[in-house]
py3Dmol code that shows the C-alpha trace and the ligand (Angstrom):
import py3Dmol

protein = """\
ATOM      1  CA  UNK A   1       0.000   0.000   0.000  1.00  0.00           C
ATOM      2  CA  UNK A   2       1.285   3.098  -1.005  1.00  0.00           C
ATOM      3  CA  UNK A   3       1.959   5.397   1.976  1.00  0.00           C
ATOM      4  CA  UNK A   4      -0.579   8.298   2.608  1.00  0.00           C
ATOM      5  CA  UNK A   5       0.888  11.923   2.517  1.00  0.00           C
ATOM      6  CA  UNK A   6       0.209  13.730   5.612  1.00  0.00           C
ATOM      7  CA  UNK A   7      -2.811  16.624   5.449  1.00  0.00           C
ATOM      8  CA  UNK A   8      -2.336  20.059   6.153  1.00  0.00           C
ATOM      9  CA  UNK A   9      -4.842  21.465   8.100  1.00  0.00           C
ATOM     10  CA  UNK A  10      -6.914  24.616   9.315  1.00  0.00           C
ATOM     11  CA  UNK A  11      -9.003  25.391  11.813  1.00  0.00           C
ATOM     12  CA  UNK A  12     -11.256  28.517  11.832  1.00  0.00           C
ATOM     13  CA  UNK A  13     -12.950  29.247  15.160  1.00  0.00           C
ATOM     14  CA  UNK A  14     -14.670  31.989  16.797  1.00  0.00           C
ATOM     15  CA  UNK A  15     -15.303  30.971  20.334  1.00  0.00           C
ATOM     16  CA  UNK A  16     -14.183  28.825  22.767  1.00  0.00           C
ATOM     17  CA  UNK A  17     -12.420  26.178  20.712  1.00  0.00           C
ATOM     18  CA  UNK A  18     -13.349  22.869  22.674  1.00  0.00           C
ATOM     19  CA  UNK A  19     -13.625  21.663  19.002  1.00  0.00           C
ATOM     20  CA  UNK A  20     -10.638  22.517  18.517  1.00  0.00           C
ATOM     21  CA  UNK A  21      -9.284  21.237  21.530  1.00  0.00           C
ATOM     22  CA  UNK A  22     -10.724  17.578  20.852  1.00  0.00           C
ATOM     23  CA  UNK A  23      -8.837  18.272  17.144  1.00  0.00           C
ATOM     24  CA  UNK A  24      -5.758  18.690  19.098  1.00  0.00           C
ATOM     25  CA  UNK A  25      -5.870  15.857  21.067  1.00  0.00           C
ATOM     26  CA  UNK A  26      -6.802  13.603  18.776  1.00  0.00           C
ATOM     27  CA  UNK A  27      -4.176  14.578  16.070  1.00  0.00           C
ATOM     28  CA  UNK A  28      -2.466  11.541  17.128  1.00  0.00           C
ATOM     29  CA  UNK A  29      -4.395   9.488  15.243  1.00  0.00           C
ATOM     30  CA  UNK A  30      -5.420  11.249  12.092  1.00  0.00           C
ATOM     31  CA  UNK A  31      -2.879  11.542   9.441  1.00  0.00           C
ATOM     32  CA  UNK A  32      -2.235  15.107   9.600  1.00  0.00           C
ATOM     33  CA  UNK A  33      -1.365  18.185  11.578  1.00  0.00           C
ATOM     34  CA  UNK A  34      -2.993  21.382  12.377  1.00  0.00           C
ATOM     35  CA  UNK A  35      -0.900  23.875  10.477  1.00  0.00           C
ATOM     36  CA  UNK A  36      -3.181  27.123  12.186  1.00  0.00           C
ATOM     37  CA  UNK A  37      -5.764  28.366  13.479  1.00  0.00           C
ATOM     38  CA  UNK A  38      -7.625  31.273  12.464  1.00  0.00           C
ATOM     39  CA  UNK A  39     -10.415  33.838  14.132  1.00  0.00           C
ATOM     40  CA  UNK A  40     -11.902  36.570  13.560  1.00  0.00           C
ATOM     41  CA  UNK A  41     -12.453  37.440  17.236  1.00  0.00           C
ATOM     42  CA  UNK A  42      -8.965  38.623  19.124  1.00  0.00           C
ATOM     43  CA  UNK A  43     -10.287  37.411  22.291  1.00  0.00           C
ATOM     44  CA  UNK A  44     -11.305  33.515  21.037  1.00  0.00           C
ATOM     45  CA  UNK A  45      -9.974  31.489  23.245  1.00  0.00           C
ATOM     46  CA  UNK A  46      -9.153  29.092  20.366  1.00  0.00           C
ATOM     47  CA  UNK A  47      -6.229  31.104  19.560  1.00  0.00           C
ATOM     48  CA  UNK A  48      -4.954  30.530  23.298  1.00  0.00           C
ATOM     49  CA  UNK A  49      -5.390  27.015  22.789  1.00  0.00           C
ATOM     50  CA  UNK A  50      -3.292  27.014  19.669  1.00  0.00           C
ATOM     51  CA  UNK A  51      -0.998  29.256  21.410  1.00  0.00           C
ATOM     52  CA  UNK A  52      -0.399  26.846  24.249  1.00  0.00           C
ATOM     53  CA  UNK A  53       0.426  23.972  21.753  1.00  0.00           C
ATOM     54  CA  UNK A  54       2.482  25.561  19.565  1.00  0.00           C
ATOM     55  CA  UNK A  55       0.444  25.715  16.390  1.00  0.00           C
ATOM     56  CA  UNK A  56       0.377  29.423  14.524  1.00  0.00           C
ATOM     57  CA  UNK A  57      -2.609  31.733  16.030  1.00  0.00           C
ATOM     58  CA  UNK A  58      -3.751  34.160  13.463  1.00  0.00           C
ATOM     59  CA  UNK A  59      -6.374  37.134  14.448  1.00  0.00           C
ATOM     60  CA  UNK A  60      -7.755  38.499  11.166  1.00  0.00           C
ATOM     61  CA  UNK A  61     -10.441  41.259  11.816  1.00  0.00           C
ATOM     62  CA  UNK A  62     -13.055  41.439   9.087  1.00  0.00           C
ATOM     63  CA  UNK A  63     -12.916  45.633  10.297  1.00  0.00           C
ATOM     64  CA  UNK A  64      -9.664  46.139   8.841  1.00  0.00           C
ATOM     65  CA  UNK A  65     -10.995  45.121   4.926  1.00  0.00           C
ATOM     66  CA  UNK A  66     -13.458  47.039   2.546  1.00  0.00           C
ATOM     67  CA  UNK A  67     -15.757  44.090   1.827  1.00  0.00           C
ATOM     68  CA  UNK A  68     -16.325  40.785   3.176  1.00  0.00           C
ATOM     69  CA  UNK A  69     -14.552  39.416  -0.126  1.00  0.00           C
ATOM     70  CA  UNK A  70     -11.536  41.167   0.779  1.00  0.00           C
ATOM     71  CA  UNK A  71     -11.616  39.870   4.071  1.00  0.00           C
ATOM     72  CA  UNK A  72     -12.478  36.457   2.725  1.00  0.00           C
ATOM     73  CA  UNK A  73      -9.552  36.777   0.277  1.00  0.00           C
ATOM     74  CA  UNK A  74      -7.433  37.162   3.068  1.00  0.00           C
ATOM     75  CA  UNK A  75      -7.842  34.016   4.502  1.00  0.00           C
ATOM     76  CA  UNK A  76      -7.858  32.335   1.080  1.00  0.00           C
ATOM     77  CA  UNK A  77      -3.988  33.374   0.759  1.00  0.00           C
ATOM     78  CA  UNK A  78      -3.381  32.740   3.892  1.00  0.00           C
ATOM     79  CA  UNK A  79      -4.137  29.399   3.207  1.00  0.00           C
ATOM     80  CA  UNK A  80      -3.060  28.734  -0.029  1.00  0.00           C
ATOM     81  CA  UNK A  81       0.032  29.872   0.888  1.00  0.00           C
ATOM     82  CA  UNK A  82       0.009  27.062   3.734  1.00  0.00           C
ATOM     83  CA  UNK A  83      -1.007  24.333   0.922  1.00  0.00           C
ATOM     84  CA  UNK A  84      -3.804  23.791   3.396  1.00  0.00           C
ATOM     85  CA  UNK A  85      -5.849  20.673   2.291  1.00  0.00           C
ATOM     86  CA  UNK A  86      -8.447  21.036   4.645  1.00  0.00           C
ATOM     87  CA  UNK A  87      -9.954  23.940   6.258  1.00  0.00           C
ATOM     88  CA  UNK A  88     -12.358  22.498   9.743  1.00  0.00           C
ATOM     89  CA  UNK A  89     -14.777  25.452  11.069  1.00  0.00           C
ATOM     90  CA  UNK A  90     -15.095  25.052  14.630  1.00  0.00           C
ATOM     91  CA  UNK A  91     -17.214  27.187  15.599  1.00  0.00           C
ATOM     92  CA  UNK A  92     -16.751  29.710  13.117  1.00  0.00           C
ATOM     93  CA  UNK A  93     -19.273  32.411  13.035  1.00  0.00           C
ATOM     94  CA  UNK A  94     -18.854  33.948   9.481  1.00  0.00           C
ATOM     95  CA  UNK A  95     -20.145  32.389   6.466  1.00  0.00           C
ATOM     96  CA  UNK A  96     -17.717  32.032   3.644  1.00  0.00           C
ATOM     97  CA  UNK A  97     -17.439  34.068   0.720  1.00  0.00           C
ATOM     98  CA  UNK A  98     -18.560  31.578  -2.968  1.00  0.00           C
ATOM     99  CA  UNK A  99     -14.678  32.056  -4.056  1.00  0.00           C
ATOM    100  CA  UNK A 100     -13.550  30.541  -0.289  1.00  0.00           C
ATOM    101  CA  UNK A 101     -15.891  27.480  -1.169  1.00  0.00           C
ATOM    102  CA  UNK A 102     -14.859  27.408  -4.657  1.00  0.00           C
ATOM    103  CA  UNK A 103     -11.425  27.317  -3.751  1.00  0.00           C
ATOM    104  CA  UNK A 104     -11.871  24.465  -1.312  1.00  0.00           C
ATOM    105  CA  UNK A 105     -14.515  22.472  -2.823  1.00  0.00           C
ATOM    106  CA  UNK A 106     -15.455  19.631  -0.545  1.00  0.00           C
ATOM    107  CA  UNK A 107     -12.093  20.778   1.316  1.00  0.00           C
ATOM    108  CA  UNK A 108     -14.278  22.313   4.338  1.00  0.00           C
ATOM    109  CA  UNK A 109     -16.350  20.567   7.178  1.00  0.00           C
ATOM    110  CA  UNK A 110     -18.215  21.914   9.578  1.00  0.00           C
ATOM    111  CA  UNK A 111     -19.727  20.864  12.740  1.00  0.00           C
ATOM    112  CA  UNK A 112     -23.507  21.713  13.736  1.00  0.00           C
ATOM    113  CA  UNK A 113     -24.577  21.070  17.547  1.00  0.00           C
ATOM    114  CA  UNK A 114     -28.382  19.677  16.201  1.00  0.00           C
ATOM    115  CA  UNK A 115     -29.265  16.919  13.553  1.00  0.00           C
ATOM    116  CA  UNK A 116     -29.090  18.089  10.255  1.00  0.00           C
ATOM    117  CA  UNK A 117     -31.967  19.091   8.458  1.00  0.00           C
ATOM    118  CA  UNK A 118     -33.897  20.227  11.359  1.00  0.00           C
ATOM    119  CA  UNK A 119     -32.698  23.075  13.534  1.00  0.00           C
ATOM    120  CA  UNK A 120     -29.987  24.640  11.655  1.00  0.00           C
ATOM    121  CA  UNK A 121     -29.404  27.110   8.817  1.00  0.00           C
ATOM    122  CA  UNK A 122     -29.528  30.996   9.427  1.00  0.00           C
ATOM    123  CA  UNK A 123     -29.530  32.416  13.015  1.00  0.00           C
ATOM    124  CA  UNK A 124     -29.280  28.875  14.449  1.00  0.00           C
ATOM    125  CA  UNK A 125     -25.987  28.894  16.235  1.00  0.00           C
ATOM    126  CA  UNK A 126     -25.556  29.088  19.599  1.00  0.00           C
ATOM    127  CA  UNK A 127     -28.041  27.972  22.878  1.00  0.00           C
ATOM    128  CA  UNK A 128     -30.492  28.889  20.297  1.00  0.00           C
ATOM    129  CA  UNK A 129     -30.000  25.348  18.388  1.00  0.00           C
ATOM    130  CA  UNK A 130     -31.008  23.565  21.968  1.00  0.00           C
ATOM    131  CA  UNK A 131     -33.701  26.247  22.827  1.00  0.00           C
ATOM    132  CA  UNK A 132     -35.448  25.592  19.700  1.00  0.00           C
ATOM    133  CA  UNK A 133     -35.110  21.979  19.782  1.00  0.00           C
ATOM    134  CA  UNK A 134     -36.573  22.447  23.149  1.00  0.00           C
ATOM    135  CA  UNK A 135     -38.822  24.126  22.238  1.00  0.00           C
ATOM    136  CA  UNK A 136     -40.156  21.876  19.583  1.00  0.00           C
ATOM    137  CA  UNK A 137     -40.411  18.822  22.042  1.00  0.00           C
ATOM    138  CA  UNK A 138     -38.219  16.321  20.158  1.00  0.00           C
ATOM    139  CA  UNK A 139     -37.288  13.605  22.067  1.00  0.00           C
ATOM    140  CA  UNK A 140     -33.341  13.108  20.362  1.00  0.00           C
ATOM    141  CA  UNK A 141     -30.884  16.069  19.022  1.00  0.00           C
ATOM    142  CA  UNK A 142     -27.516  15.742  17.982  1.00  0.00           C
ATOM    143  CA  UNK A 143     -24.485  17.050  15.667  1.00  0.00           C
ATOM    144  CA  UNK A 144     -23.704  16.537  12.725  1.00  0.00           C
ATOM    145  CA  UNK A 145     -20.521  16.993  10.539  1.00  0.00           C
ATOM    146  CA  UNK A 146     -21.030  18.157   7.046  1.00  0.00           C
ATOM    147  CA  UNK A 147     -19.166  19.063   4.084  1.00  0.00           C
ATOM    148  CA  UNK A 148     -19.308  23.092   3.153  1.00  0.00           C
ATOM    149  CA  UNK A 149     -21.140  24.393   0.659  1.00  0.00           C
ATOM    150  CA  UNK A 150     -22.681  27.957  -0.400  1.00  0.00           C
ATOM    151  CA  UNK A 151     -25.544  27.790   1.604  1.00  0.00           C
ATOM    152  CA  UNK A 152     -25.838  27.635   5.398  1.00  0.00           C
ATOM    153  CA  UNK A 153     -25.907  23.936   6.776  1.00  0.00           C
ATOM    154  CA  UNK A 154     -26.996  22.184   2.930  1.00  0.00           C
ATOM    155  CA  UNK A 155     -23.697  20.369   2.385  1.00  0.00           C
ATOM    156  CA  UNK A 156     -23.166  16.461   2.323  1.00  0.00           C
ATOM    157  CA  UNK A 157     -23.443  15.392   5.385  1.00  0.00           C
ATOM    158  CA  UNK A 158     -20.362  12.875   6.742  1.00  0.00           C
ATOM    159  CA  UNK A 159     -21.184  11.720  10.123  1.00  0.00           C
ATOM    160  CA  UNK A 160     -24.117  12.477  12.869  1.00  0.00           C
ATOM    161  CA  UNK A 161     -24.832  11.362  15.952  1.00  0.00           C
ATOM    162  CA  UNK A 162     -27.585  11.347  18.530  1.00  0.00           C
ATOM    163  CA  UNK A 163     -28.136  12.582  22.678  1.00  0.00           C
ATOM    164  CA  UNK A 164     -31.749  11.649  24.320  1.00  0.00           C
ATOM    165  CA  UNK A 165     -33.381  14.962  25.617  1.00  0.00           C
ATOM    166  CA  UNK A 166     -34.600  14.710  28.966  1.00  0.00           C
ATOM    167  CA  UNK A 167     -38.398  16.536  30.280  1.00  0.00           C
ATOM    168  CA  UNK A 168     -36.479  18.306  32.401  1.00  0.00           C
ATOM    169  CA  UNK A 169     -33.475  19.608  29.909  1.00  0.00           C
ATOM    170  CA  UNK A 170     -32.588  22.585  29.402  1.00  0.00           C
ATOM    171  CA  UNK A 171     -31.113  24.657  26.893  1.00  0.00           C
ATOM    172  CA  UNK A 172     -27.553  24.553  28.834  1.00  0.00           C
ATOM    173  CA  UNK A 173     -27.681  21.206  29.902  1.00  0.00           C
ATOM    174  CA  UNK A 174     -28.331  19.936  25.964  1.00  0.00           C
ATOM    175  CA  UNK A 175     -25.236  21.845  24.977  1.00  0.00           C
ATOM    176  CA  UNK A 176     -23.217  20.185  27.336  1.00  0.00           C
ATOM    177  CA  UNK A 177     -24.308  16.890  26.325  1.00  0.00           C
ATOM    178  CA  UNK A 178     -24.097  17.616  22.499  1.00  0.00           C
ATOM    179  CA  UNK A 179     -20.615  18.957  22.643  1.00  0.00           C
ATOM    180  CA  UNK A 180     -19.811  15.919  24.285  1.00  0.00           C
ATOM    181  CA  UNK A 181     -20.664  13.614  21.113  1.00  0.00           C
ATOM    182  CA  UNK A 182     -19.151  16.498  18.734  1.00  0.00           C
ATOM    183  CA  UNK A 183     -15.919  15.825  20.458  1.00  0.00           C
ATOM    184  CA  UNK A 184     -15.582  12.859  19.486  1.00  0.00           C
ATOM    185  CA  UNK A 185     -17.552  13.301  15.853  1.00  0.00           C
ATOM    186  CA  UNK A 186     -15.520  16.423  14.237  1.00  0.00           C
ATOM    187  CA  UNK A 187     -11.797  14.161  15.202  1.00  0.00           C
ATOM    188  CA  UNK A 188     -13.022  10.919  13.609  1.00  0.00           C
ATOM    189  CA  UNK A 189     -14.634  12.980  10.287  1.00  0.00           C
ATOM    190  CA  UNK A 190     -11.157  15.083  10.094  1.00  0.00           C
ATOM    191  CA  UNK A 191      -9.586  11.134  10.300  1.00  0.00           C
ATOM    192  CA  UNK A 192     -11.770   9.696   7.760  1.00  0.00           C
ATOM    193  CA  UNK A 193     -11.080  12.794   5.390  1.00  0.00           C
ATOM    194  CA  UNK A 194      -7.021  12.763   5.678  1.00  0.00           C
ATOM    195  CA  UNK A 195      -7.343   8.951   4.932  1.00  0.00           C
ATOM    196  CA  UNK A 196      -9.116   9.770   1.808  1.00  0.00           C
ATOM    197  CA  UNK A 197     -11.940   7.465   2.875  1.00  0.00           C
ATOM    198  CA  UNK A 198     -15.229  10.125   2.358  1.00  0.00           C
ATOM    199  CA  UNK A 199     -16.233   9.880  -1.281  1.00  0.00           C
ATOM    200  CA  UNK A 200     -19.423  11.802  -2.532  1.00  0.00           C
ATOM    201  CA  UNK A 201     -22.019  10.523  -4.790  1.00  0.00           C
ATOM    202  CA  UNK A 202     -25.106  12.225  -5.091  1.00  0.00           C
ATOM    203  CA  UNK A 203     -24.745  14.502  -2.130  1.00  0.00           C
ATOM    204  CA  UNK A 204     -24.475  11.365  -0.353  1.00  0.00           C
ATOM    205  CA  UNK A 205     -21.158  10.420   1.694  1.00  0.00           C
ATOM    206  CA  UNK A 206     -19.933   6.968   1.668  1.00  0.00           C
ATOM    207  CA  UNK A 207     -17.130   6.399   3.936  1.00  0.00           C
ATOM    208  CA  UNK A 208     -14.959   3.543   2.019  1.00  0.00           C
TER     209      UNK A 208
END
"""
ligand_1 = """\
14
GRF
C -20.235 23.941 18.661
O -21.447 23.647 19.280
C -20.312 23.689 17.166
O -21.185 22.653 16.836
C -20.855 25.003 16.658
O -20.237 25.975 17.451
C -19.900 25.429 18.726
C -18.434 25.677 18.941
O -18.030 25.289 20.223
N -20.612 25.157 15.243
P -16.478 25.302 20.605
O -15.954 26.720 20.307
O -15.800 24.271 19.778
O -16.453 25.006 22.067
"""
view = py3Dmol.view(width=600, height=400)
view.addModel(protein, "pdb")
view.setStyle({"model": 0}, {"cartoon": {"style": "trace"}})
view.addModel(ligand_1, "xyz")
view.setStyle({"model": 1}, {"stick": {}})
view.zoomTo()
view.show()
């Protein structure tokens, strides 16, 4: 068997950065190494988290461009530049301009704290996801790593999995347990994809 060349990655982020964080310790076994990590917030604490293991932090604030394409562009040369194979959005709060998705075609997952279709698209990010699903009364939520594409949640979906919501849940306490399974969704998807083992036919992805 020939022997796989190691992927270059990226990881965009906006908060926190447990995503991130699970990334990191998991890079052990996916074939591939965080290369940076990018945010347009200064104060993510996903940049600290790169910081601390010695992967390149990069603040880029969309304020200091005319347009969101410039600001997109930006980040495009920053990562072609890298030869970045993969870009991972981990909690990235900006969509992507059509010549970012272009240039990465089926290069860019995401992670999405509910089960894809219901529950996600514009203005579902945050508690609202688990208030809505709340809200609703369904009895199972989830997350669910997708492939990028132009619209907001649409692309081929890789991997989901499922938490039970309780009578008493709340909001809160369904984000805690959702992050939980993301943790261990987003490494495995990012392992399947530098192994070359997610394949796309008809929007569908069969992991082979
Ligand atoms: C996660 O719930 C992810 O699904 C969503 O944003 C959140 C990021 O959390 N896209 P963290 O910054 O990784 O802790």
């Amino acid at each position: 068997m020939p022997q796989l060349v190691s992927k270059k990655i990226a990881v965009l982020v906006s908060g926190g950065g447990t995503n991130l964080q699970a990334l990191i310790d998991n890079q052990g076994n996916i074939n591939g190494t965080i290369d940076i990590v990018i945010s347009n917030k200064k104060d993510a604490y996903g940049l600290e988290r790169a910081r601390l293991n010695n992967i390149d932090a990069l603040y880029i604030n969309q304020k200091d461009y005319e347009s969101a394409e410039a600001f997109n562009a930006e980040i495009i040369s920053e990562l072609t530049r890298r030869n970045i194979d993969l870009v991972v959005l981990a909690g990235y709060l900006k969509i992507l301009s059509k010549d970012f998705i272009n240039c990465f075609k089926n290069r860019i997952i995401n992670i999405h704290p509910s089960l894809i279709p219901s529950f996600c698209g514009k203005g579902f990010y945050g508690l609202k996801v688990h208030e809505e699903a709340i809200k609703y009364g369904v009895k199972i939520s989830g997350a669910t790593v997708h492939f990028v594409d132009e619209d907001a949640d649409t692309g081929s979906i890789i991997l989901q999995d499922t938490v039970k919501i309780d009578d008493d849940e709340t909001a809160e306490s369904l984000q805690k347990k959702v992050l939980q399974i993301e943790h261990k969704l987003l490494p495995e998807a990012v392992r399947l994809f530098c192994e070359g083992k997610l394949h796309i036919e008809n929007r569908k992805v069969i992991v082979k």
